[in-house]
Structure formats: C-alpha cells, structure tokens
KEGULO-460667 format. One record per residue (C-alpha): x, y, z; residue in three letters. Coordinates in steps of 0.001 Angstrom, whole numbers, plus 500000, padded with zeros to 6 digits. Layout:
N
XYZALA/...
***
This chain:
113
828564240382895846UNK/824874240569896409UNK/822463238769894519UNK/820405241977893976UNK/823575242965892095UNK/823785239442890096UNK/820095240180889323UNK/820324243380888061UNK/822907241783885080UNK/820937241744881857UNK/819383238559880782UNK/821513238694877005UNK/824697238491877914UNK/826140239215874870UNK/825190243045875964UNK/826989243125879053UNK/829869245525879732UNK/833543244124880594UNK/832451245509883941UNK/829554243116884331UNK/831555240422883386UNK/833879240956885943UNK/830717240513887971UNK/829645237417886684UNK/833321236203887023UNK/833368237439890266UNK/829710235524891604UNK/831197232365889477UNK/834421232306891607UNK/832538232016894658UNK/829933229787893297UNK/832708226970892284UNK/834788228037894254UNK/837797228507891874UNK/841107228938893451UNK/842291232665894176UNK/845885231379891917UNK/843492230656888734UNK/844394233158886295UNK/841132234510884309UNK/842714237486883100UNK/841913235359879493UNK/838145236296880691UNK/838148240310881129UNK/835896240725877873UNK/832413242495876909UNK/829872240498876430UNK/830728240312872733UNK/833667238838873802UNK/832245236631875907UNK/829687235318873375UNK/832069235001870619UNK/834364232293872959UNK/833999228607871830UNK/833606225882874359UNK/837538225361873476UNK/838627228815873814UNK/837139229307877338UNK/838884225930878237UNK/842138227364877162UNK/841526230499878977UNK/840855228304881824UNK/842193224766881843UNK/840603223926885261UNK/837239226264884968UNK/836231227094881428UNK/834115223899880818UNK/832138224773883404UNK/831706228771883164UNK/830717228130879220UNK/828273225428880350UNK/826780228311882550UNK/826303230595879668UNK/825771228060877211UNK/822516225171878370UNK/822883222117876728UNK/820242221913874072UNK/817349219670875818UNK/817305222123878832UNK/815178224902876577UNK/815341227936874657UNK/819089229364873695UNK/817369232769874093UNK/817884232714878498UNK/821163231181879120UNK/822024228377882087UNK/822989230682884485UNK/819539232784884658UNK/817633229540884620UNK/819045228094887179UNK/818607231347888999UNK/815027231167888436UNK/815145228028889907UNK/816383229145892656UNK/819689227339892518UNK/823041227723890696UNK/824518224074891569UNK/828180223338890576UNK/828789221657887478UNK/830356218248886658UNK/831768218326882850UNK/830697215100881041UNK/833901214829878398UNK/831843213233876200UNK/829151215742875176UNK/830905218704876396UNK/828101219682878559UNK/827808220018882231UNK/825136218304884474UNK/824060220647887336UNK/824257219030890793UNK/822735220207893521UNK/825361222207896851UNK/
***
C-alpha cells in the first residue's frame, strides 16, 4: 500500500466505501503491526458503518486493536477540530506513531516509531 493511495482516501470518513476501509484497515495493520491471526472481519463496513461504531463496539470487534484504530479516527478532544480526524492529522504531520490506550480516558497518546 502506497501512501499516494492512503492519500487519495477522503478526508470525512464517514463517506468512504467498504472498499476504502479495507484500505485504511489494510495501512493500519501495517502501521501497528496487528497480527495476521487478528480477526477484523467485525471491521468490513462503509464509512457509515465505521462512523456509527462506539469506542466499545470497535473494542469488541477487536479486543487487542479497536482502542487504538477508534483513537485514529476519533482525536481526543484537546487535539482540535472533530471535523479532520487523528489519522489525517497526524498525516499532516508527517507521522502516524502507534498508540498507547490510557484506560482511564479512553484515549490514545501518539508516540513517536
């Protein structure tokens, strides 16, 4: 996956194909490196779908991953405007980082690779 192709995603989410999902998915997996045995079938939605999932549902979906895959969609609330999600602006940044989940807020803190 190229990151010409990541780039060409649409900035709303909540727009995207099932398709383009599968592309974000796809970059995610290799980003935090998520084991090829993790089962994200719970994932394979449209963007709809995708925008509709709680914090809980994609952590049911994905016991091991979906804290930090919603945290990528979903900035916590001091990091800016809830129009560009996490995952663009840390793009813009230049850097994706992986994501530790802090239990206690239920948001992640980026860290740099």
């Amino acid at each position: 996956m190229t990151e010409a192709l990541m780039s060409s995603l649409p900035k709303d989410y909540s727009t995207w194909s099932k398709a383009q999902v599968k592309t974000w998915l796809e970059e995610m997996k290799k980003i935090h490196e998520v084991e090829e045995t993790e089962d994200l079938s719970g994932l394979e939605v449209n963007g709809q779908g995708l925008k509709g999932l709680t914090l809980e549902n994609f952590e049911k979906r994905s016991p091991k991953y979906g804290a930090i895959f919603y945290n990528t969609l979903h900035p916590p609330p001091n990091q800016g405007s809830s129009n560009t999600s996490g995952f663009y602006k840390a793009r813009q940044k230049g850097s994706i980082g992986q994501f530790q989940i802090d239990k206690t807020t239920k948001f992640g803190k980026a860290n740099s690779l």
